[in-house]
Gaussian input, Z-matrix of N, CA and C with variables (Angstrom, degrees):
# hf/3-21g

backbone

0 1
 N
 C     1     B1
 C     2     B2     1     A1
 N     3     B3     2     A2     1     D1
 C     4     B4     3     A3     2     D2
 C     5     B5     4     A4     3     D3
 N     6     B6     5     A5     4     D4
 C     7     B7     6     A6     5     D5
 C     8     B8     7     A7     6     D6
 N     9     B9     8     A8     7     D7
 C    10    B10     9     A9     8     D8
 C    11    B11    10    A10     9     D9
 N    12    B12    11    A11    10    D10
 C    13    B13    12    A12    11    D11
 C    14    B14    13    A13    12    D12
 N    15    B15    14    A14    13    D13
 C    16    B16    15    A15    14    D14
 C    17    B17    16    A16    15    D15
 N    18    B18    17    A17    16    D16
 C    19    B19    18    A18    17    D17
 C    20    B20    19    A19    18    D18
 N    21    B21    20    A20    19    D19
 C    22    B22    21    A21    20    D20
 C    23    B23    22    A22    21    D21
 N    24    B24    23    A23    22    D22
 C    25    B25    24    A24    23    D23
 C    26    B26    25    A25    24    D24
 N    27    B27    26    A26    25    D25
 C    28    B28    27    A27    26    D26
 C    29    B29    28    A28    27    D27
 N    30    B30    29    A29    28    D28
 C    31    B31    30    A30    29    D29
 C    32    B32    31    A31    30    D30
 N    33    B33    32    A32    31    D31
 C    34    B34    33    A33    32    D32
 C    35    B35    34    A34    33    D33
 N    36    B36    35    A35    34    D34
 C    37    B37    36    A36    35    D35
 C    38    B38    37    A37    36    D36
 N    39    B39    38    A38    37    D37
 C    40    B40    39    A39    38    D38
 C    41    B41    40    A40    39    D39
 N    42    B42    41    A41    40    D40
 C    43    B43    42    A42    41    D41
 C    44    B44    43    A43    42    D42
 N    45    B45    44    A44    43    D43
 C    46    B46    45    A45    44    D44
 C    47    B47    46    A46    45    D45
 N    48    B48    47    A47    46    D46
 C    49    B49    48    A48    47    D47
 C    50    B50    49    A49    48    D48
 N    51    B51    50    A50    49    D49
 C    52    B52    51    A51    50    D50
 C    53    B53    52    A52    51    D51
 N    54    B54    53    A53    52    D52
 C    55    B55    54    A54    53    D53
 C    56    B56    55    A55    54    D54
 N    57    B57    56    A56    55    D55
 C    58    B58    57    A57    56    D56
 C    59    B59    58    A58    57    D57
 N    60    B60    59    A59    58    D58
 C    61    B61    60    A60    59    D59
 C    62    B62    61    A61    60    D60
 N    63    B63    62    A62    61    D61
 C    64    B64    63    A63    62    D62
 C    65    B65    64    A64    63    D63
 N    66    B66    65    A65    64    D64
 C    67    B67    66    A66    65    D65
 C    68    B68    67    A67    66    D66
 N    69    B69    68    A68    67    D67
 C    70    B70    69    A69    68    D68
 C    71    B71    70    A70    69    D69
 N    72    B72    71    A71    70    D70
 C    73    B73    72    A72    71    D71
 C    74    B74    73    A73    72    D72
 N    75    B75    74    A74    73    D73
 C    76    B76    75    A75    74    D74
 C    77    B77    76    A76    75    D75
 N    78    B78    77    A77    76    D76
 C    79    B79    78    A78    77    D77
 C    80    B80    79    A79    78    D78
 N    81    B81    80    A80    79    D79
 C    82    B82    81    A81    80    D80
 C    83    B83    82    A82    81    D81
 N    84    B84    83    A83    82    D82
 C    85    B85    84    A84    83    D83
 C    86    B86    85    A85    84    D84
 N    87    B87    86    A86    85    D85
 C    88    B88    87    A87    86    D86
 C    89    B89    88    A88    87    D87
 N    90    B90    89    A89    88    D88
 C    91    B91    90    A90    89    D89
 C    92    B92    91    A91    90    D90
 N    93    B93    92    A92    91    D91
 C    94    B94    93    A93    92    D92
 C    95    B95    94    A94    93    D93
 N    96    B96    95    A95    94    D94
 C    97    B97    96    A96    95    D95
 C    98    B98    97    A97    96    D96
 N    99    B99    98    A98    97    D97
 C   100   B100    99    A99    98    D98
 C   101   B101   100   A100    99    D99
 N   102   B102   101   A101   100   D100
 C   103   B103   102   A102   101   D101
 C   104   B104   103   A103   102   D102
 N   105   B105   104   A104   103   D103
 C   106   B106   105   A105   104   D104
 C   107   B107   106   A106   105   D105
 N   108   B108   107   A107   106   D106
 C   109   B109   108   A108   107   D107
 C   110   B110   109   A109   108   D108
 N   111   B111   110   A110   109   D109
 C   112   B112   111   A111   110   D110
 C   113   B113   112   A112   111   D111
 N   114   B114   113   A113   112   D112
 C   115   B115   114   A114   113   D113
 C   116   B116   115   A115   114   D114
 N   117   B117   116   A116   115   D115
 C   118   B118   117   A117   116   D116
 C   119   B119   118   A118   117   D117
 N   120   B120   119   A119   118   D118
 C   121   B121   120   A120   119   D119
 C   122   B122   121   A121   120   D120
 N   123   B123   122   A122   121   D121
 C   124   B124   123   A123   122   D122
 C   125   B125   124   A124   123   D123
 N   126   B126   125   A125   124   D124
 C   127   B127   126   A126   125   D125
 C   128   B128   127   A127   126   D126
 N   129   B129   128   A128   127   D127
 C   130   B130   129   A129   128   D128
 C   131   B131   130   A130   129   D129
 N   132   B132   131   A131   130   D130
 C   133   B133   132   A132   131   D131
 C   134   B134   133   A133   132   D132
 N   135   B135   134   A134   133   D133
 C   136   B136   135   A135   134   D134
 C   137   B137   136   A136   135   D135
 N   138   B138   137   A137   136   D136
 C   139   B139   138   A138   137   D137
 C   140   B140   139   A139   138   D138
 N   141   B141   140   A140   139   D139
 C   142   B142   141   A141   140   D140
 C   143   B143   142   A142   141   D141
 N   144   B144   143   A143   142   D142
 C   145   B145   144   A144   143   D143
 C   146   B146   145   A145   144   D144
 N   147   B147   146   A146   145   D145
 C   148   B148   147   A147   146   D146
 C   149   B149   148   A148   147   D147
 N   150   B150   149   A149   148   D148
 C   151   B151   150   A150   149   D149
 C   152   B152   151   A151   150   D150
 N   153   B153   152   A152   151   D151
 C   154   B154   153   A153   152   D152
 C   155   B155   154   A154   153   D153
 N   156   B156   155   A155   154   D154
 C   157   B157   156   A156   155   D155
 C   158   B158   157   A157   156   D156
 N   159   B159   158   A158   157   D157
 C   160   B160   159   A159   158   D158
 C   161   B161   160   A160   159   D159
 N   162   B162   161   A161   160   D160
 C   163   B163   162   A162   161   D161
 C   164   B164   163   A163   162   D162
 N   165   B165   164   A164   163   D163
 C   166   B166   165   A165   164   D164
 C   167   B167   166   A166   165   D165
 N   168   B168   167   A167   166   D166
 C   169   B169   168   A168   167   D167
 C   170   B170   169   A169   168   D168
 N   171   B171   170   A170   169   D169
 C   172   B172   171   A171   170   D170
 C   173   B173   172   A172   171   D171
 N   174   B174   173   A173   172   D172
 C   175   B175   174   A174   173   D173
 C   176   B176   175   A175   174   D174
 N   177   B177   176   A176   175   D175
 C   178   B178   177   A177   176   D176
 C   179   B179   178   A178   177   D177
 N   180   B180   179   A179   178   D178
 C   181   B181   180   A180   179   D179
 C   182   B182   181   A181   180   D180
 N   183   B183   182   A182   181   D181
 C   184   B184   183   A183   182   D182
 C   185   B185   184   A184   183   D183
 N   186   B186   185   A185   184   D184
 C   187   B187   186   A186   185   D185
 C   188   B188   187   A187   186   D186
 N   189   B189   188   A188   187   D187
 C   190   B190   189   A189   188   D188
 C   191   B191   190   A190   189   D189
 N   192   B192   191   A191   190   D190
 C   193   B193   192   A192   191   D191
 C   194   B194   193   A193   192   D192
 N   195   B195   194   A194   193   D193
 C   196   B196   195   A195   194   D194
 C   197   B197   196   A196   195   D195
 N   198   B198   197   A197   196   D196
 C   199   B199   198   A198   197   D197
 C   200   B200   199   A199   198   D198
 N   201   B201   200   A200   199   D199
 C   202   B202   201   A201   200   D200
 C   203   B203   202   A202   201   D201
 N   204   B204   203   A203   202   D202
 C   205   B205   204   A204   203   D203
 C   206   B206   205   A205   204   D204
 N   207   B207   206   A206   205   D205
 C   208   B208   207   A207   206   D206
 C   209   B209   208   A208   207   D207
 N   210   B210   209   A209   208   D208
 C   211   B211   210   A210   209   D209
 C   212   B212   211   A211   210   D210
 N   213   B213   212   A212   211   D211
 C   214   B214   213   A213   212   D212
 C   215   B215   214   A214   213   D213
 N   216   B216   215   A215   214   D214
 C   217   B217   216   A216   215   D215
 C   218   B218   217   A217   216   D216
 N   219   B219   218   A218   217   D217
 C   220   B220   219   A219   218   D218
 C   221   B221   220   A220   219   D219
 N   222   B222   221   A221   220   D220
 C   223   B223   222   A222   221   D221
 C   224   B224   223   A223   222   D222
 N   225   B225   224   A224   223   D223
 C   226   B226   225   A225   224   D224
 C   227   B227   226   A226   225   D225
 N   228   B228   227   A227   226   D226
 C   229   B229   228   A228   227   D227
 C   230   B230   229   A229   228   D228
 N   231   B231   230   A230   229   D229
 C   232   B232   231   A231   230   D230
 C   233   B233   232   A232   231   D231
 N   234   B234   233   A233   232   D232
 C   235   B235   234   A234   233   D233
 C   236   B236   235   A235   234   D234
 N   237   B237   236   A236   235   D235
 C   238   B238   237   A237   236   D236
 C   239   B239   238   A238   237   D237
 N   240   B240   239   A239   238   D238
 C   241   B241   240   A240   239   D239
 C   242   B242   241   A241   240   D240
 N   243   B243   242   A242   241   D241
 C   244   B244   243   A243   242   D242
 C   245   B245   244   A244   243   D243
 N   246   B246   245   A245   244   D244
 C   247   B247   246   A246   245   D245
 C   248   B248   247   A247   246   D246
 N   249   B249   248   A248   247   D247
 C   250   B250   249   A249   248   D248
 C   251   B251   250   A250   249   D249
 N   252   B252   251   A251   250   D250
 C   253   B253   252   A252   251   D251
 C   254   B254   253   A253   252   D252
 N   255   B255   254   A254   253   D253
 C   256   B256   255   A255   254   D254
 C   257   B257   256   A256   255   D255
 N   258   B258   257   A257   256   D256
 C   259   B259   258   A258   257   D257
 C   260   B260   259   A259   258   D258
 N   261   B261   260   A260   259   D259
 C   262   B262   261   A261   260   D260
 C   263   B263   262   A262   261   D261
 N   264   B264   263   A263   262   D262
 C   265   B265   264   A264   263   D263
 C   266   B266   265   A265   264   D264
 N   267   B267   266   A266   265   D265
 C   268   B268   267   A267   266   D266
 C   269   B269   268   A268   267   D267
 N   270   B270   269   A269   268   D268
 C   271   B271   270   A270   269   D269
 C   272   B272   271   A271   270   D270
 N   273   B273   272   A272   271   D271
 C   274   B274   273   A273   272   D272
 C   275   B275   274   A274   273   D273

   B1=1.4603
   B2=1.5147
   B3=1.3474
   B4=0.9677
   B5=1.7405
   B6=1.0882
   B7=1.2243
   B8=1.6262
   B9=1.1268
   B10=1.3063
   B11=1.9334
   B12=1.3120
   B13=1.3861
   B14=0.9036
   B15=2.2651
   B16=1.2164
   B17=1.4279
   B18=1.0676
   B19=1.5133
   B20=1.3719
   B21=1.6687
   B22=1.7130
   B23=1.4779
   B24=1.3241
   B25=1.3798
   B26=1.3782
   B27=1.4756
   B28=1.5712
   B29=1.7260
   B30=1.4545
   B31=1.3627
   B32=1.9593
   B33=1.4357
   B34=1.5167
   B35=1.7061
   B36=1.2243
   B37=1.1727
   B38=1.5727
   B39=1.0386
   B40=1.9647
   B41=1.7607
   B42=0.9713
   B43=1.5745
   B44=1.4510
   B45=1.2787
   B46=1.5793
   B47=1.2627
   B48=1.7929
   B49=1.7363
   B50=1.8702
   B51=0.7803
   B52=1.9960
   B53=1.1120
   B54=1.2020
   B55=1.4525
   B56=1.2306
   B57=1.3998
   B58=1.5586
   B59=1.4167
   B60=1.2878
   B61=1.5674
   B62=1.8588
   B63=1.4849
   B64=1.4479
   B65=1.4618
   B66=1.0664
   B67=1.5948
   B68=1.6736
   B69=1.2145
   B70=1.2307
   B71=1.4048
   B72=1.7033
   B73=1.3609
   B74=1.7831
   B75=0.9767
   B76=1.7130
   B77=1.7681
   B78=1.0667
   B79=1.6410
   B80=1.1921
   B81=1.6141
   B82=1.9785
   B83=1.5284
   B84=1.3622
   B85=1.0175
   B86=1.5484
   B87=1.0771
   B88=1.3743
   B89=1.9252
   B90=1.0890
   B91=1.6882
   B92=1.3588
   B93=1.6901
   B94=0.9284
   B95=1.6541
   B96=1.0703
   B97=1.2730
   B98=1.7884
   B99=1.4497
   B100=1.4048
   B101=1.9067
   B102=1.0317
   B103=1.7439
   B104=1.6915
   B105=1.2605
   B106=0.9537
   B107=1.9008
   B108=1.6917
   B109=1.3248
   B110=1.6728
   B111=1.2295
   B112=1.7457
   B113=1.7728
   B114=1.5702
   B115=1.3285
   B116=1.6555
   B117=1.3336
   B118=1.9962
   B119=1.4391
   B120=1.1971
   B121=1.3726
   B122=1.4798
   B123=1.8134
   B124=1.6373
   B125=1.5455
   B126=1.6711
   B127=1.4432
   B128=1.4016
   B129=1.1899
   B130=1.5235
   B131=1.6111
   B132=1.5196
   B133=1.2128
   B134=1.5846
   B135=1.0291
   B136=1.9917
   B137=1.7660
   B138=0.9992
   B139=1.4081
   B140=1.8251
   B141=0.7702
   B142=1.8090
   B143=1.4332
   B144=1.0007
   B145=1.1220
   B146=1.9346
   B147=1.2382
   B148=1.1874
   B149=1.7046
   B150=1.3241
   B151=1.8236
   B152=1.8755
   B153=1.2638
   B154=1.3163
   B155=2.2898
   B156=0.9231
   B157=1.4737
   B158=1.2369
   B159=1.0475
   B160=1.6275
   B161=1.3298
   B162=1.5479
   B163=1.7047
   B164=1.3820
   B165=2.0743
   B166=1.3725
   B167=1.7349
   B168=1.0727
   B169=1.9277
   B170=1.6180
   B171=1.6646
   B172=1.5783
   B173=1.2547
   B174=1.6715
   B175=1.3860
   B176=1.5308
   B177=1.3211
   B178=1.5450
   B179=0.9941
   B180=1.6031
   B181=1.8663
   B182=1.3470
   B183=2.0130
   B184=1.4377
   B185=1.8093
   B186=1.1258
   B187=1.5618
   B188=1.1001
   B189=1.6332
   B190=1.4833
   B191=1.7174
   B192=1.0251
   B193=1.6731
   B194=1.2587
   B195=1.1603
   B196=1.3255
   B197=1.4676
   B198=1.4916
   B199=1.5307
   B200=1.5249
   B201=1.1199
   B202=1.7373
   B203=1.6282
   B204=1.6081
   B205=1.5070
   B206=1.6895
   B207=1.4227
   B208=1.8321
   B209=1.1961
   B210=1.6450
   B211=1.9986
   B212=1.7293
   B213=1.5189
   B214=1.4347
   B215=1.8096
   B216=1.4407
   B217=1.2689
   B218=1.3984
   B219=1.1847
   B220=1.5154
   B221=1.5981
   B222=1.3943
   B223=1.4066
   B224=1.4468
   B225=1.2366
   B226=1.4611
   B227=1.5095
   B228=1.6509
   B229=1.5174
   B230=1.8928
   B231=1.1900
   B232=1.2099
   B233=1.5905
   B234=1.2842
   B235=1.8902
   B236=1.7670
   B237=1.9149
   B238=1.5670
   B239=1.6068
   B240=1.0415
   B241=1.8066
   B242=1.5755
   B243=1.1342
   B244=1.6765
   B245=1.1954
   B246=1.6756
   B247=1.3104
   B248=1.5481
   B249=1.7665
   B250=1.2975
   B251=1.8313
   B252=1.1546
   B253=1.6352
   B254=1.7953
   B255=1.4866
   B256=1.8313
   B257=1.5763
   B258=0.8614
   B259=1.4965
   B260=1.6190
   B261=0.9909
   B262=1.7543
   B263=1.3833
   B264=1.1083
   B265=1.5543
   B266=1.9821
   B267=1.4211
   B268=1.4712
   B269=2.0464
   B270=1.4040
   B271=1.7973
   B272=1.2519
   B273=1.2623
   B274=1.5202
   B275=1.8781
   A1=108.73
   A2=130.62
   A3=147.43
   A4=139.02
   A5=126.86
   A6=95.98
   A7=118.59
   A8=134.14
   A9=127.67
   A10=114.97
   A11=120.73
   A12=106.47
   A13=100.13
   A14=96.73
   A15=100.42
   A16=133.26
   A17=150.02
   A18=123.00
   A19=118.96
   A20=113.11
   A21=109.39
   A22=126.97
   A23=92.13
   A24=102.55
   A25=127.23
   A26=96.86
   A27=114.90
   A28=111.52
   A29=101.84
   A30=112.86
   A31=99.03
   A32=107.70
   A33=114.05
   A34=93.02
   A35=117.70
   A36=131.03
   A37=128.60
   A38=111.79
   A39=116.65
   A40=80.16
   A41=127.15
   A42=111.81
   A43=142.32
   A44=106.40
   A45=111.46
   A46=102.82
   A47=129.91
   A48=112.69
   A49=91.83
   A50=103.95
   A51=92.08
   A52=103.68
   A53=137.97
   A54=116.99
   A55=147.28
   A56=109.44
   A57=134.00
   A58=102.44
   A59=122.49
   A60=113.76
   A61=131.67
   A62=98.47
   A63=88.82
   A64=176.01
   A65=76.87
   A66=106.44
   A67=103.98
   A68=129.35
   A69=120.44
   A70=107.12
   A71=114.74
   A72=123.71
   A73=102.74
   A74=109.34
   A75=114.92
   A76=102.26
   A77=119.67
   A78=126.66
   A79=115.25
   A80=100.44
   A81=94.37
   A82=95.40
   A83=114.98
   A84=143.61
   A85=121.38
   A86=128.62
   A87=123.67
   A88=121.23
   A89=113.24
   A90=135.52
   A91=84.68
   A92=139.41
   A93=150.87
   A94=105.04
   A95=127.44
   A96=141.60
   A97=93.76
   A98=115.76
   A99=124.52
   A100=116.94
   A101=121.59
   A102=115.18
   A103=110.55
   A104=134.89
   A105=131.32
   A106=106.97
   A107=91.42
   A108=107.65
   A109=107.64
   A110=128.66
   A111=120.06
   A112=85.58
   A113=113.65
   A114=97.22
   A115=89.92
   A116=92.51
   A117=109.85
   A118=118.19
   A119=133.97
   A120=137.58
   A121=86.34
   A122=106.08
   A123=118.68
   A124=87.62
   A125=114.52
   A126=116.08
   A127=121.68
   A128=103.55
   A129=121.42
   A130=116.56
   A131=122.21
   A132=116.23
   A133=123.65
   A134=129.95
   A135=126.30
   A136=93.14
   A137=124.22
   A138=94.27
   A139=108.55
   A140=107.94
   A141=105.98
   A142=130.87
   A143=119.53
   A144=145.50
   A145=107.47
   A146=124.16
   A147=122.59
   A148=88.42
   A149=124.07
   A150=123.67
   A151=80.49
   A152=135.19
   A153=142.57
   A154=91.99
   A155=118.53
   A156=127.98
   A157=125.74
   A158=112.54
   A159=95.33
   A160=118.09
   A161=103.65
   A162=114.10
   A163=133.53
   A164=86.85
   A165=101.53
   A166=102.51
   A167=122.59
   A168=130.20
   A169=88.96
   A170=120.87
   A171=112.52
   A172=108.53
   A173=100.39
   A174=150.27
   A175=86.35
   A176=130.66
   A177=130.48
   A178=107.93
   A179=128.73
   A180=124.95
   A181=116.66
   A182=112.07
   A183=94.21
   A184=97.05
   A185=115.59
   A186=119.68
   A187=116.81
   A188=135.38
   A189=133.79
   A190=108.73
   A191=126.11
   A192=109.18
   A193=121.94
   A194=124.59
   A195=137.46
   A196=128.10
   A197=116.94
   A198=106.31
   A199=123.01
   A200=114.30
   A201=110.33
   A202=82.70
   A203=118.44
   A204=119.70
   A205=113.99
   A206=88.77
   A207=132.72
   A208=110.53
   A209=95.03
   A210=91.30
   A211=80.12
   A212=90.14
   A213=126.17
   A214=94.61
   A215=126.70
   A216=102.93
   A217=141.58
   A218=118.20
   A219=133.25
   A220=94.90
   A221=108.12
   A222=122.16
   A223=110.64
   A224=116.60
   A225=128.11
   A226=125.46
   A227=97.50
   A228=112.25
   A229=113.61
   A230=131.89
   A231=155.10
   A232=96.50
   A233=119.37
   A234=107.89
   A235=90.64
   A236=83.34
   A237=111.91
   A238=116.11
   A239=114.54
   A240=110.56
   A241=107.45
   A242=116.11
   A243=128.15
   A244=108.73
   A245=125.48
   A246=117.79
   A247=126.68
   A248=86.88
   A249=109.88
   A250=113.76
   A251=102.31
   A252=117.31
   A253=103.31
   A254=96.04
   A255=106.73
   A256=100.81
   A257=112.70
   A258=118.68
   A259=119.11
   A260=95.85
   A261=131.52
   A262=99.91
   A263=103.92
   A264=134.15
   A265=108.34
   A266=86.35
   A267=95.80
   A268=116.83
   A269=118.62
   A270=121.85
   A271=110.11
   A272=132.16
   A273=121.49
   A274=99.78
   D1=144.62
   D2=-179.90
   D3=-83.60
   D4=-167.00
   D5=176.43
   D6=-145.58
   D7=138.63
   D8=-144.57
   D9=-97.08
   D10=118.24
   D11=167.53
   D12=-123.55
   D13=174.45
   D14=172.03
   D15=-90.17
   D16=162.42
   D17=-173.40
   D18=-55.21
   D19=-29.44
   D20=160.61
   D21=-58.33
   D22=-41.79
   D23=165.44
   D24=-41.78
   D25=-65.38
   D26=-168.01
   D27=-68.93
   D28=-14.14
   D29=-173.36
   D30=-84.32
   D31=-33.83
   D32=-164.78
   D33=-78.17
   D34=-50.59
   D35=-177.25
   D36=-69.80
   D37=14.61
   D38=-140.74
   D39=-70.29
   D40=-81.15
   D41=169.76
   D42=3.68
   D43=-65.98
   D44=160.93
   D45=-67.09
   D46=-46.15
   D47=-168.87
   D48=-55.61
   D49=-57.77
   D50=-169.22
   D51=-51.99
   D52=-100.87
   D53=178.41
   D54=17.44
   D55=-44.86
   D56=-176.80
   D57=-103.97
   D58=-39.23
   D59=152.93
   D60=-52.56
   D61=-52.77
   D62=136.41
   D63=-102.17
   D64=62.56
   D65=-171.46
   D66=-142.14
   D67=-5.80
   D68=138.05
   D69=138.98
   D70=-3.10
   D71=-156.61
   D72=-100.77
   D73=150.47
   D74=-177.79
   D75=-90.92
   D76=141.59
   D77=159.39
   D78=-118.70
   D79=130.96
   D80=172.47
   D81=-108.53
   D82=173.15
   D83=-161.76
   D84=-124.42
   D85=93.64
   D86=-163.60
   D87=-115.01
   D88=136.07
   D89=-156.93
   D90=-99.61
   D91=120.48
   D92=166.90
   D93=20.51
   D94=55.01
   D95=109.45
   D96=137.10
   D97=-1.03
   D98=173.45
   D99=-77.78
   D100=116.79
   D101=178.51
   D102=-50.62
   D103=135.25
   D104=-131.31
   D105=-139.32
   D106=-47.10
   D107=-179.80
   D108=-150.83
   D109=171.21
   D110=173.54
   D111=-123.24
   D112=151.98
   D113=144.11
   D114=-121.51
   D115=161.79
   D116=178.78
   D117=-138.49
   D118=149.15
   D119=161.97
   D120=-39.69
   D121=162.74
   D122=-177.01
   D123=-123.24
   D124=136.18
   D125=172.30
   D126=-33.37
   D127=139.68
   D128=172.72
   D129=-73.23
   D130=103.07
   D131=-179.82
   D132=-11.51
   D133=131.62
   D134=153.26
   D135=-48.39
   D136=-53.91
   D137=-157.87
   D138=-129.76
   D139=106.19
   D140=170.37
   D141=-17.33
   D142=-85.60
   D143=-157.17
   D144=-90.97
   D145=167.02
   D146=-157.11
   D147=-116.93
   D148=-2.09
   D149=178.32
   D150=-96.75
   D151=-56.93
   D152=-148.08
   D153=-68.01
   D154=-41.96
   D155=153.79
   D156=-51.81
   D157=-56.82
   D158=176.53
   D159=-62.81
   D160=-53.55
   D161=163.74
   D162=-4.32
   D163=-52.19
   D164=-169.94
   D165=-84.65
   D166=-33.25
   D167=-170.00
   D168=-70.19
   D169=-38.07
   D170=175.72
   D171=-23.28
   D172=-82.23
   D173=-153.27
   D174=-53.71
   D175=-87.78
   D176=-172.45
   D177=-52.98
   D178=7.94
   D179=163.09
   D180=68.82
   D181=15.14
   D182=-175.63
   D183=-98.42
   D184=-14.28
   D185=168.55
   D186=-92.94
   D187=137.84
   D188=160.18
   D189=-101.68
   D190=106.37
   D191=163.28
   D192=-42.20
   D193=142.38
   D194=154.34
   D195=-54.86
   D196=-30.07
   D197=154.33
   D198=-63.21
   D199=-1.00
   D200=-150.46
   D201=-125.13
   D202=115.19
   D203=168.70
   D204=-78.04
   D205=139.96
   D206=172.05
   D207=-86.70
   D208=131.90
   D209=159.22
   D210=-105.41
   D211=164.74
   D212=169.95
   D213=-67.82
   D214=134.88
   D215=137.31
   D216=-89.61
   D217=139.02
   D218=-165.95
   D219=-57.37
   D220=144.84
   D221=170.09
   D222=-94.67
   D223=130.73
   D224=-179.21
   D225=-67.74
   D226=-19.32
   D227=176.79
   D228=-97.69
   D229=86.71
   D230=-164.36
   D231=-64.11
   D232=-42.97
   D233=-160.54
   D234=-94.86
   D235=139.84
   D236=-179.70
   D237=-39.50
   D238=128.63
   D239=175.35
   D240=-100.93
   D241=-178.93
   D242=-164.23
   D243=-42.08
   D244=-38.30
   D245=157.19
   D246=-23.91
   D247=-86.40
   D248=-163.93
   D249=-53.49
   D250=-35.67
   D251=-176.08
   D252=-54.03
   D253=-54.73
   D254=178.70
   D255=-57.48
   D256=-63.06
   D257=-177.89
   D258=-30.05
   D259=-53.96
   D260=170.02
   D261=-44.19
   D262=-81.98
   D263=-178.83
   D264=-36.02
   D265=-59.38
   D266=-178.55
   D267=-67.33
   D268=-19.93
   D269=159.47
   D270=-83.51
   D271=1.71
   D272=-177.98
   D273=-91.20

């Protein structure tokens, strides 16, 4: 449980409110005697480190490393598109 100031308070005090935020505790903030605002620690990353991230985009397959070889996937549609047609067009 947390601990309650007043916004004069919290304004005289803003020091100790951080403090006590970090260290794990929530503070609300109260407007003539109504809670007003919370401040809170902000989540702790899933993953630390910027090797422990990629790891993870590996793993969910939306990243491939570059040490680790790719095939291309093959396109299912075989006949030349606007490219290839110009292209065509353009050695004749």
């Amino acid at each position: 449980m947390g601990v309650t100031y007043s916004v004069y308070e919290a304004k005289a005090r803003f020091s100790e409110v951080i403090r006590q935020v970090r260290e794990g505790n929530t503070v609300t903030v109260s407007y003539r005697g109504e809670p007003v605002a919370e401040i809170r620690p902000t989540p702790k990353p899933e993953h630390e480190t910027l090797a422990e991230r990629l790891d993870a985009l590996e793993r969910k397959g939306v990243l491939v490393s570059a040490g680790k070889r790719w095939r291309p996937v093959a396109s299912e549609d075989r006949r030349p598109g606007v490219v290839g047609r110009f292209l065509a067009e353009r050695h004749e």
